[in-house]
C-alpha positions as CSV (number, residue, x, y, z in Angstrom):
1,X,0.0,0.0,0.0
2,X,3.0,2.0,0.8
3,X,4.7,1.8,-2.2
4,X,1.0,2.8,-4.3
5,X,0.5,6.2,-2.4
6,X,4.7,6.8,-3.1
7,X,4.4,5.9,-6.6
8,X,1.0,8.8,-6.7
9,X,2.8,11.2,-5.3
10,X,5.9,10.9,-7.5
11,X,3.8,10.4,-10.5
12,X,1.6,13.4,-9.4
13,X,4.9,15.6,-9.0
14,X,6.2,14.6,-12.3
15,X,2.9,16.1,-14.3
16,X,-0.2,15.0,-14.5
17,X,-1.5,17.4,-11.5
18,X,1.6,19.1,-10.3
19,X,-0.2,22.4,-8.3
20,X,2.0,24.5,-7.0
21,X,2.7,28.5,-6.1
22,X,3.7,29.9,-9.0
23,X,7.3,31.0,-9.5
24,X,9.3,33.6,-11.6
25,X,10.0,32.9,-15.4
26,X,13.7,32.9,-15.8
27,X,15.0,36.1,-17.2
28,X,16.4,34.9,-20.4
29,X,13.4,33.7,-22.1
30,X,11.5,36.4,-24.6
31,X,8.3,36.9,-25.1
32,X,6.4,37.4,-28.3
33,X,3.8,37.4,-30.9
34,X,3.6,35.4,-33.8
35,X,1.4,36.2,-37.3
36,X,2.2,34.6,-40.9
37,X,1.9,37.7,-44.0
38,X,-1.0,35.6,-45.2
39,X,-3.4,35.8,-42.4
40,X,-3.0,38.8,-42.0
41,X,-1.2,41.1,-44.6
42,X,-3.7,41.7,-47.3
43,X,-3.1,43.9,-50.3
44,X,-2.9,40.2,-52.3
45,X,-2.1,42.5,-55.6
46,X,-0.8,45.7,-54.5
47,X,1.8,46.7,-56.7
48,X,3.5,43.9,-58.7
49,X,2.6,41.3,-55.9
50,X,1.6,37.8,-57.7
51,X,-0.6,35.7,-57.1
52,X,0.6,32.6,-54.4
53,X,-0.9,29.1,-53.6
54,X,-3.0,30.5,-51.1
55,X,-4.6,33.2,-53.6
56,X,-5.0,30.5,-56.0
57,X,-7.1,28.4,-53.3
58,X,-9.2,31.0,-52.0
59,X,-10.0,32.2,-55.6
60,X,-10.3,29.2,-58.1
61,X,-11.4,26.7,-55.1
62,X,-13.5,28.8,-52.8
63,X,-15.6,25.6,-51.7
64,X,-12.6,24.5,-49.5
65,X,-12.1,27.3,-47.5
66,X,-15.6,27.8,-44.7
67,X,-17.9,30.9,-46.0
68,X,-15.6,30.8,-49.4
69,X,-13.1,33.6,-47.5
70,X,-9.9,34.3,-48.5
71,X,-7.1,36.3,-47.5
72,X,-7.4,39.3,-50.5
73,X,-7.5,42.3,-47.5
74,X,-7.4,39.9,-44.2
75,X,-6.5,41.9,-41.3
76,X,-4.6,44.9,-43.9
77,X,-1.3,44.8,-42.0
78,X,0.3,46.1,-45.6
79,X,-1.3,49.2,-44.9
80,X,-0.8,49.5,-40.9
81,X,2.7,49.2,-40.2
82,X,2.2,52.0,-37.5
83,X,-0.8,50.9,-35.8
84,X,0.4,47.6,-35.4
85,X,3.7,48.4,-33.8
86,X,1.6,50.5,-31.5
87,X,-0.1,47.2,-30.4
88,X,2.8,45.6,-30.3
89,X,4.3,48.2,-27.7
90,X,1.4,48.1,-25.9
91,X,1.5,44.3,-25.5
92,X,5.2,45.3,-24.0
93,X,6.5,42.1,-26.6
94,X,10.1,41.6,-26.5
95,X,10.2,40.2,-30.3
96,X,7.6,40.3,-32.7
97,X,7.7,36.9,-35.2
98,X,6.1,37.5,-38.9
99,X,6.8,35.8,-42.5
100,X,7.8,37.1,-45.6
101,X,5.9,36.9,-48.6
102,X,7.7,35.3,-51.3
103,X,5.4,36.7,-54.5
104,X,5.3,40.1,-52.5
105,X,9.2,39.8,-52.7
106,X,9.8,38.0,-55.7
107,X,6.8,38.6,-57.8
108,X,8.1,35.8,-60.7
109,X,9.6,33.7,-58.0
110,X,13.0,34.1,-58.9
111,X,15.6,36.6,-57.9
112,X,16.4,38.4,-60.8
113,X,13.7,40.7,-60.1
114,X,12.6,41.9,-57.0
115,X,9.9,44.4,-56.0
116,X,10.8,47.4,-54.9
117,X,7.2,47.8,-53.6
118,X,7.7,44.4,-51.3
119,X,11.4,45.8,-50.4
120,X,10.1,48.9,-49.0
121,X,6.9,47.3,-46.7
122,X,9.2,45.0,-45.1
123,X,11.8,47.7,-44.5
124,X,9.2,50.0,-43.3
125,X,7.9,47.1,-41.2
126,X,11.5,46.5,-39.8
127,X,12.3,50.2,-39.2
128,X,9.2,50.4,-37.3
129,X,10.0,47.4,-34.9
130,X,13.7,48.2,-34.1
131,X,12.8,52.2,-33.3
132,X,10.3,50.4,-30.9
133,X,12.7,48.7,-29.2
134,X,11.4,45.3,-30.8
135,X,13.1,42.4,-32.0
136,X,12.0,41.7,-35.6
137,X,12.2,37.5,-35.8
138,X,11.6,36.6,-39.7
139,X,10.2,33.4,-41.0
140,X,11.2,33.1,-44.7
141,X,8.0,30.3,-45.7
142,X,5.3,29.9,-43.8
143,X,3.0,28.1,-46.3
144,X,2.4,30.8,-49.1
145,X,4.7,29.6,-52.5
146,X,4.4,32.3,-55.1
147,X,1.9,29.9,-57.8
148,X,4.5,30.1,-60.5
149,X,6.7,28.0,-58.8
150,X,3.9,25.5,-57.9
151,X,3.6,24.6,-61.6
152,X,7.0,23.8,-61.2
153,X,6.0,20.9,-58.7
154,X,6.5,22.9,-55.8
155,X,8.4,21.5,-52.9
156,X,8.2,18.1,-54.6
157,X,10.9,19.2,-57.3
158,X,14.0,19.7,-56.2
159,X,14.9,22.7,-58.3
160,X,13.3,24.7,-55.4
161,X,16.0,23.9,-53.4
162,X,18.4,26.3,-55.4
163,X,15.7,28.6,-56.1
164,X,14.4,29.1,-52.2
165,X,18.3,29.4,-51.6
166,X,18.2,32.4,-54.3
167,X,15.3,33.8,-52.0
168,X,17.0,33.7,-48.6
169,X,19.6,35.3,-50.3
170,X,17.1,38.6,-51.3
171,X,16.1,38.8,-47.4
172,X,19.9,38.5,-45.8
173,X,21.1,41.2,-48.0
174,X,18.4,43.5,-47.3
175,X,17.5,43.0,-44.3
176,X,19.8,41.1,-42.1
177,X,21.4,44.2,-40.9
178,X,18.6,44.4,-38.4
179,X,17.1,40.8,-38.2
180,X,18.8,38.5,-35.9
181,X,16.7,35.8,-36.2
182,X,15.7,33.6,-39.0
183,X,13.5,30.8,-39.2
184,X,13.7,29.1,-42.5
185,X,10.5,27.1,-42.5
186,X,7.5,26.7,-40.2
187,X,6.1,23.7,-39.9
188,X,7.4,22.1,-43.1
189,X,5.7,18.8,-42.2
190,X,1.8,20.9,-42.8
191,X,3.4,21.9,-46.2
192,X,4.3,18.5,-47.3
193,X,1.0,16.8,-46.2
194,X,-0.9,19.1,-48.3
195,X,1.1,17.1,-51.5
196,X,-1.2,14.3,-50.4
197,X,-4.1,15.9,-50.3
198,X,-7.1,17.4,-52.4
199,X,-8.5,20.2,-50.0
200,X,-5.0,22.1,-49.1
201,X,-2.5,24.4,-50.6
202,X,-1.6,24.1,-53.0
203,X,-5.2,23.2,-54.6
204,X,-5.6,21.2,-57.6
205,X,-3.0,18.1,-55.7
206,X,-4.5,14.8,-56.2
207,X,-5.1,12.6,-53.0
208,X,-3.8,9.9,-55.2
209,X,-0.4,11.3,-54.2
210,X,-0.4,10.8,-50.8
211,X,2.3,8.2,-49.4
212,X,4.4,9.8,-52.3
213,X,4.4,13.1,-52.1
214,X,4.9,14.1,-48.3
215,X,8.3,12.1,-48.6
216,X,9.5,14.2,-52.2
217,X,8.5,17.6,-50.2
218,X,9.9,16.6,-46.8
219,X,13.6,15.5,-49.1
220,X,13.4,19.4,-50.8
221,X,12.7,21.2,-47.7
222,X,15.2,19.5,-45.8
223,X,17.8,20.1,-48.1
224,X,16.6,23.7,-48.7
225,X,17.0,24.1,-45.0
226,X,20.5,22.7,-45.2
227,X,21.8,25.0,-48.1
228,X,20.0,28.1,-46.8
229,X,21.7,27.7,-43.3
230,X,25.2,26.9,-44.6
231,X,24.7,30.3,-47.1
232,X,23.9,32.5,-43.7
233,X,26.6,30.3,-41.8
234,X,29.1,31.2,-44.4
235,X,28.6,34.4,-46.1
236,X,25.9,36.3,-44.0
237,X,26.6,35.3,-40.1
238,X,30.2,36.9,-40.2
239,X,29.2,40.7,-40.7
240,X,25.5,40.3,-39.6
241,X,26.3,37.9,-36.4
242,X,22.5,36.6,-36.1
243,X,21.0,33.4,-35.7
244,X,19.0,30.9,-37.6
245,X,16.9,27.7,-37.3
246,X,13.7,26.2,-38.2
247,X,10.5,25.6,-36.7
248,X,8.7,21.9,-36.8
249,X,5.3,21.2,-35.9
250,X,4.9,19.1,-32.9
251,X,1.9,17.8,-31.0
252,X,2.4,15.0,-28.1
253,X,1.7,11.8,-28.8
254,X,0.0,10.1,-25.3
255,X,0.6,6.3,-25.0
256,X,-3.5,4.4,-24.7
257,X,-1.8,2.1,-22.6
258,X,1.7,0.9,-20.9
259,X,1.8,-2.4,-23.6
260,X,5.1,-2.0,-25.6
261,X,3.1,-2.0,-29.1
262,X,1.5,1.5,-27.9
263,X,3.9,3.0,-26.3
264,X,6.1,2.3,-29.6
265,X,3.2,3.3,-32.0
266,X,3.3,6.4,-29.6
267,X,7.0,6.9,-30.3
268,X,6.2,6.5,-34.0
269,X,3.6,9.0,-34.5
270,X,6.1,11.5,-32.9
271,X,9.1,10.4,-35.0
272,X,6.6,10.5,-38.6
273,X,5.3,14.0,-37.7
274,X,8.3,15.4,-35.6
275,X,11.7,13.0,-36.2
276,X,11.3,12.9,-40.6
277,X,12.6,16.5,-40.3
278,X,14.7,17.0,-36.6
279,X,16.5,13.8,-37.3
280,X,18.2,15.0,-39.8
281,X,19.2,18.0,-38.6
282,X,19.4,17.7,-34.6
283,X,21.3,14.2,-34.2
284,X,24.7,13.1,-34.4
285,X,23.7,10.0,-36.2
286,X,21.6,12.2,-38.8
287,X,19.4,11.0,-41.5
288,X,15.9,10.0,-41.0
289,X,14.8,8.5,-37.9
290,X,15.5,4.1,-38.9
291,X,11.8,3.5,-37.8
292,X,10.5,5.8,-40.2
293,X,12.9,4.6,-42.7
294,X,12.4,0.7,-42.0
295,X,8.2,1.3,-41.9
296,X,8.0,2.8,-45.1
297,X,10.3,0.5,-46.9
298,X,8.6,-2.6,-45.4
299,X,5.4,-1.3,-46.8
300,X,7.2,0.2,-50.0
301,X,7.8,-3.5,-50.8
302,X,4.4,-5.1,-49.6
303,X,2.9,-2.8,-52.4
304,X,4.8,-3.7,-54.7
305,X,7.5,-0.5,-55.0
306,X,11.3,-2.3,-55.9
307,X,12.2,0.8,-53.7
308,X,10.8,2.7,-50.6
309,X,8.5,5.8,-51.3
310,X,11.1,7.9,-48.7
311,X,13.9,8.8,-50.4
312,X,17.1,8.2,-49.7
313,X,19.6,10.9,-48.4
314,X,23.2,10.1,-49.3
315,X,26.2,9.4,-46.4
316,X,27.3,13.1,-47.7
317,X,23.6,14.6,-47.6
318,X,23.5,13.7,-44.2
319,X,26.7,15.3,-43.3
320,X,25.6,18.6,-45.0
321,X,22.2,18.6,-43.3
322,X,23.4,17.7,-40.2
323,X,23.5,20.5,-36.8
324,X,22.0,23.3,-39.5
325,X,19.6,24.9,-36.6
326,X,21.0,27.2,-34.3
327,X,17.6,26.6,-32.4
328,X,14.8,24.0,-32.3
329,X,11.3,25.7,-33.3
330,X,8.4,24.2,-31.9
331,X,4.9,25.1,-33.2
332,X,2.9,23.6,-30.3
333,X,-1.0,22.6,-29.9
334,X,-2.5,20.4,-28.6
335,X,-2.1,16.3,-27.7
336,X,-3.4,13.1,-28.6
337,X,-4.2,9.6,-27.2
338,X,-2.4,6.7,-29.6
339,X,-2.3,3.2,-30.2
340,X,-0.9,1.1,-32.7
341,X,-2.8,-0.1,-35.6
342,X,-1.4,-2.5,-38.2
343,X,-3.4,-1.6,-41.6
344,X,-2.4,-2.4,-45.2
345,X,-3.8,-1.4,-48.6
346,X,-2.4,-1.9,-52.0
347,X,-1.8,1.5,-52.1
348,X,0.4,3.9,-50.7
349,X,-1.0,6.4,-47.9
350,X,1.1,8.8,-45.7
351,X,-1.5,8.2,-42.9
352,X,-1.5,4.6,-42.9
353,X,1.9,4.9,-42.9
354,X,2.2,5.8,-39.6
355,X,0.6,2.5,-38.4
356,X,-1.2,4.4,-35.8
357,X,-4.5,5.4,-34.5
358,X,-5.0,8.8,-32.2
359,X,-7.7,10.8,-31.3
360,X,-8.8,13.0,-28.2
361,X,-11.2,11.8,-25.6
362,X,-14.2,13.8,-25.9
363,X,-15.5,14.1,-22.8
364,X,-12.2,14.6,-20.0
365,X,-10.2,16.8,-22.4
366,X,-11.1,20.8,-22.7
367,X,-12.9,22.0,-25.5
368,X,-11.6,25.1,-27.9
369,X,-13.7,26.6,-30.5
370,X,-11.4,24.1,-33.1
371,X,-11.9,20.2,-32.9
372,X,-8.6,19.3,-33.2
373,X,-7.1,22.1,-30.6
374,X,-7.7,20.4,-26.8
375,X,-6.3,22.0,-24.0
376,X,-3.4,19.8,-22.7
377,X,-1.0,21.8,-20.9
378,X,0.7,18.1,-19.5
379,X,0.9,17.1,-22.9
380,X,3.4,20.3,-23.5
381,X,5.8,19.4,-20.7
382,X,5.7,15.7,-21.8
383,X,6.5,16.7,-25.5
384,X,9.3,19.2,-24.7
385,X,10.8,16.7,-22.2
386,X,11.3,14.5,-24.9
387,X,12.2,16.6,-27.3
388,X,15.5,17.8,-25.3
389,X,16.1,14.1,-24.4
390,X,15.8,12.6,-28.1
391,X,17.6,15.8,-29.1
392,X,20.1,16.0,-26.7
393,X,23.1,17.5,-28.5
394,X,22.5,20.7,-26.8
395,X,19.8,22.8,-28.7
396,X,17.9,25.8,-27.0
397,X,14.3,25.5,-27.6
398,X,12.1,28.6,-29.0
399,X,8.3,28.4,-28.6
400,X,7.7,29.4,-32.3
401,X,3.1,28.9,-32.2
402,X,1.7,28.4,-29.2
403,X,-2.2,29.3,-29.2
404,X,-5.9,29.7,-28.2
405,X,-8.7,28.9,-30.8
406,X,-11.9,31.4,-30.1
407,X,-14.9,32.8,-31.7
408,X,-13.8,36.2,-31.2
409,X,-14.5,37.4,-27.8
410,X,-12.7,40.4,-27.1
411,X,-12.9,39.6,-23.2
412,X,-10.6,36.4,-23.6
413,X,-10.6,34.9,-20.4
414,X,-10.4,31.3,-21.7
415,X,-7.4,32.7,-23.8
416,X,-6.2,33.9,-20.3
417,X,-7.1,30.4,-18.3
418,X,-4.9,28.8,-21.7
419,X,-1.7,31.2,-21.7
420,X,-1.0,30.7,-18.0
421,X,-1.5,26.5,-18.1
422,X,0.9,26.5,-21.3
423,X,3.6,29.0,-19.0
424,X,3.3,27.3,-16.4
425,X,3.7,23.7,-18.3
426,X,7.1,25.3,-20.3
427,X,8.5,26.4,-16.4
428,X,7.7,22.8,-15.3
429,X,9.1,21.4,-18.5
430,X,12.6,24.1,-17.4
431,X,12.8,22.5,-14.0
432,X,13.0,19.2,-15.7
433,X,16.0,20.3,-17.5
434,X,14.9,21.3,-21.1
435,X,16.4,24.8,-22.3
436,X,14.1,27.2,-23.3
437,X,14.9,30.7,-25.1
438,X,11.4,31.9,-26.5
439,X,8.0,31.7,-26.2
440,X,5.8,32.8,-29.0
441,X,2.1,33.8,-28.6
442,X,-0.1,32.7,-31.6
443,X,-1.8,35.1,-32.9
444,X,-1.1,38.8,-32.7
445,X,-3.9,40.1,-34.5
446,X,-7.3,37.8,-35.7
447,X,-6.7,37.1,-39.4
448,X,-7.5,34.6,-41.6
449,X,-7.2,31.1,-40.0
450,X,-6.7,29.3,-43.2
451,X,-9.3,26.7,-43.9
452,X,-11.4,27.9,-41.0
453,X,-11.5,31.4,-43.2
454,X,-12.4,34.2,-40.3
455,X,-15.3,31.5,-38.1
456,X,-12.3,31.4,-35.5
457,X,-9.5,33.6,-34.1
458,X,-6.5,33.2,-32.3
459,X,-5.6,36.8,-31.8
460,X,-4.9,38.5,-28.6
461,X,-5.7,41.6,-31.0
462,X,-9.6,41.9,-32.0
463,X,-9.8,43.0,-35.9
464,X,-13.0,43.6,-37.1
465,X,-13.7,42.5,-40.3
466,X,-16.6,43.9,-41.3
467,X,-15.1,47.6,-41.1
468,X,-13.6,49.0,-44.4
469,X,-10.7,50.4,-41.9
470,X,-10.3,47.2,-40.2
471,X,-10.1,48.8,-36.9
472,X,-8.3,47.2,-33.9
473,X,-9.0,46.5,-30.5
474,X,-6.8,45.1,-27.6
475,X,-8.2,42.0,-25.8
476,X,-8.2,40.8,-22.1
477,X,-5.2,38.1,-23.0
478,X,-3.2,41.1,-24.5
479,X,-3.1,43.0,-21.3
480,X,-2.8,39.7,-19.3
481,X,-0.1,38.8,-21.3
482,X,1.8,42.6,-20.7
483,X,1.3,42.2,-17.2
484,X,2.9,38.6,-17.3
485,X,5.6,39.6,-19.5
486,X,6.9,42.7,-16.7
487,X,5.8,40.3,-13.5
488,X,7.7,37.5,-15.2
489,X,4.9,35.4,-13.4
490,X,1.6,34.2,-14.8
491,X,0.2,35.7,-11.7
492,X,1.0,39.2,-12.2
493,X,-0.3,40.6,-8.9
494,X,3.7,38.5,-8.0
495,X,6.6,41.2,-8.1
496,X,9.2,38.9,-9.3
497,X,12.9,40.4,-9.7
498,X,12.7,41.9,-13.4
499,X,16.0,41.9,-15.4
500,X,17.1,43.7,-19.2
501,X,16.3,41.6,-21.8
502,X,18.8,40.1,-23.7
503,X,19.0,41.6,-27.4
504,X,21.8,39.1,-28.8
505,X,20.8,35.2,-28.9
506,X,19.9,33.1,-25.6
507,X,22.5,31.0,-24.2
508,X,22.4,27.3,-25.2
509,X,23.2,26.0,-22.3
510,X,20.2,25.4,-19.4
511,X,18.6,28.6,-17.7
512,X,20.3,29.2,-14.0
513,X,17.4,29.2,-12.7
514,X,15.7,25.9,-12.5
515,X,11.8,27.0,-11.3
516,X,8.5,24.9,-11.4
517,X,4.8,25.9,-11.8
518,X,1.4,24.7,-12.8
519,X,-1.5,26.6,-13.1
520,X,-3.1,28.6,-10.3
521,X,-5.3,26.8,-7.7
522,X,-8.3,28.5,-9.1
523,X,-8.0,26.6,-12.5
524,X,-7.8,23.2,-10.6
525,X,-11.2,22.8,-11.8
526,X,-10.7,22.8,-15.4
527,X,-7.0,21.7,-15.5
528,X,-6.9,18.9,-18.6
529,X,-7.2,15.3,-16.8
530,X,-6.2,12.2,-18.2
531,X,-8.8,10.5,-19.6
532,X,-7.7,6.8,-17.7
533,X,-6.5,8.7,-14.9
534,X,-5.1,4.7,-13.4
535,X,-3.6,4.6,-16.5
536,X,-2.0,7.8,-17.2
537,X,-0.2,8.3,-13.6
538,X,1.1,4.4,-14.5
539,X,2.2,5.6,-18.0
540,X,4.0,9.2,-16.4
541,X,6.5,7.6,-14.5
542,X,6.9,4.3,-17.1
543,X,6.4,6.4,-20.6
544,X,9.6,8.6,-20.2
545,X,11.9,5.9,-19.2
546,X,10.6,3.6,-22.2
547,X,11.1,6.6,-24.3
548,X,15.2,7.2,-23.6
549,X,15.2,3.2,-24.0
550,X,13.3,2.6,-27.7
551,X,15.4,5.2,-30.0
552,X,14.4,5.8,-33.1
């Protein structure tokens, strides 16, 4: 009986319930805002803009996207530089995160002519943030490929690798005196599943692709990556002395049971979504993750392929592609319940692949206004945990996304209840050892939300889009997440000590200060529970130790 109630207690302390004060948020971490151009630019043919794969959705495949929106004015960020640092300073946001727009840029996709009307808005924008005392963070793709180069192939033709190169090039040698920090692509492995599917960008892909076509895109990104970090590395980081990584997607996948199949089907969901593009880049071993590569060539063969579907990076590939991340990005949302499941078809598909089955219990898990997003602030801790143990070569992690799915309520508490559970989760997951240099807020301002058009919003600025002007309005998480950002706390009403903020990189190496939270004792009540709570406090002391044992 003895050793039961120990084993709840240390399975309690180590995260399924872990209440406790709150403590300060070390020093070194900043604080930001997040938006992709988009969502939220507008202005899709201002000047010599051209039309990219997002445009081409919204406007030749309207039936995808809910209410047939699209993003042709969004939030008109293009023509509110000033109003939107304003918010920005009001937030009291140590860096502000925002992509580029490769046709705004580029308007044929190439480099040998660039738009001097694209040149100038992202200067402006750039200006703007450093004279407030904000650190401009750059994502170079986040999802909108300029549609000329989409009848190219896209990201499944390897040409793209030189001609994305060609584009990073533009943006270091116009902007990289002031930008510091680069993130080459966010969450490559969305991008490649949508070369499997019919109801994504880019629109007009067959489904018939899929099993085929994630692997091609996943191969061009990676090595994309790879060349664009070894240009900065070599010709840009010596005068301009920034930093530059990428940012995966990564959602926590939660054992069903303690049996060995679902714990490794578990471990295989993360190393499919997560491991076919940090592999590569954040081990010593390199190369894809060998249960990725031995699943898909076991079913590469059952179907009849004389060679697997993934292909195959050479022994020098891997040494090129290898450590080319100054940082590990981590798009964050949510967690899911798996288990393994053996199916087969003659053929190929990316899902199947996987040999797994995940959902989210219905019932025990918190509801946001998206299916998919669940609140599971446990499911954070767990994920980063394992992140900086599978990825142990020393890598400081950046909270690229991280958000709340609404219907637009300006007084946000939910949003609130949701950003001080996820800080508190990222201080539990910094006592346990993982190094942590950002945390990114996702959204800034309500935009377009993709294929959910403008039903939801992530914001922590309201946008109203039915005003010509677009008008802007801070919400209840924007001055929440001020107050946190000077308190250092996510209860605010604590006066913790309050250092400068670092303006060059965070350190690598772990935080000083090794500090543990959980969310305040008033949200006990709607804290995410398991929903096998026997089962999960058996699986939070057994999963992570099975984890480090099963590599990839």
């Amino acid at each position: 009986m003895h050793s039961k109630c120990l084993l709840l207690v240390v399975t309690l302390t180590s995260g399924v319930l872990h209440l406790t004060e709150a403590v300060c948020i070390p020093d070194n971490i900043l604080f930001g805002v997040g938006s992709a151009s988009y969502q939220i630019e507008g202005a899709w043919n201002y000047g010599d803009k051209s039309e990219s794969i997002w445009d081409d959705l919204t406007h030749n495949y309207p039936e995808l996207v809910s209410a047939e929106a699209n993003g042709d004015v969004a939030a008109d960020s293009f023509n509110k530089i000033n109003e939107d640092v304003a918010q920005l300073q009001s937030i009291g946001v140590h860096f502000y995160q925002f992509s580029l727009s490769w046709s705004r840029l580029l308007p044929e996709g190439y480099s040998n002519n660039v738009s001097a009307v694209g040149l100038q808005y992202y200067n402006d924008l750039i200006d703007a943030l450093v004279a407030a005392d904000i650190i401009p963070m750059v994502v170079l793709y986040h999802w909108d490929l300029p549609t000329i180069l989409q009848k190219l192939g896209g990201w499944t033709n390897p040409e793209l690798i030189d001609i994305y190169t060609d584009y990073a090039r533009v943006a270091f040698e116009n902007f990289g005196d002031r930008v510091k920090y680069w993130i080459t692509f966010s969450s490559p492995s969305e991008v490649c599943k949508a070369y499997g599917a019919d109801n994504r960008a880019p629109a007009g892909v067959s489904s018939s692709q899929t099993g085929i076509g994630e692997y091609l895109c996943a191969n061009t990104i990676l090595k994309a990556h790879a060349r664009t970090y070894h240009l900065y590395n070599d010709t840009y980081r010596p005068d301009q002395n920034g930093t530059i990584g990428i940012a995966l997607f990564a959602n926590w996948y939660e054992p069903d049971t303690i049996s060995s199949v679902d714990i490794i089907a578990a471990i295989r969901a993360l190393h499919f979504e997560i491991g076919l593009y940090a592999n590569p880049i954040f081990t010593s071993a390199g190369d894809y993750p060998t249960m990725v590569k031995d699943t898909i060539r076991r079913r590469s063969a059952a179907e009849g392929f004389p060679y697997s579907r993934l292909p195959e990076l050479t022994a020098q590939e891997i040494e090129y592609i290898k450590f080319t991340s100054d940082f590990f990005g981590v798009n964050h949302y949510t967690t899911y319940m798996a288990a393994d499941r053996q199916m087969y078809s003659s053929d190929p598909e990316y899902f199947l692949d996987l040999e797994v089955t995940y959902w989210q219990p219905q019932l025990d898990w918190e509801d946001t206004a998206v299916d998919w997003v669940k609140v599971v602030p446990w499911g954070f801790r767990r994920l980063l945990v394992w992140l900086q143990r599978e990825y142990n070569y020393g890598p400081t992690f950046y909270i690229t996304e991280n958000g709340y799915p609404d219907y637009g309520e300006v007084d946000d508490d939910l949003r609130i209840s949701y950003i001080q559970r996820q800080v508190s989760a990222l201080q539990d997951a910094i006592a346990d050892g993982v190094s942590v240099g950002a945390y990114t807020y996702w959204n800034f301002l309500d935009g377009f939300e993709w294929l959910e058009g403008y039903n939801v919003t992530y914001g922590m600025v309201s946008v109203n889009m039915t005003d010509p002007n677009r008008s802007r309005t801070l919400k209840s998480s924007a001055r929440y997440y001020r107050d946190l950002i000077r308190s250092r706390s996510v209860e605010p009403d604590q006066n913790c000590n309050f250092t400068s903020v670092p303006t060059t990189p965070p350190p690598t190496d772990n935080p000083d200060e090794s500090t543990t939270s959980a969310p305040p004792s008033g949200l006990a009540s709607t804290f995410a529970m398991p929903h096998n709570l026997g089962v999960m406090l058996s699986i939070s002391t057994v999963t992570m130790v099975l984890f480090s044992l099963i590599r990839s």
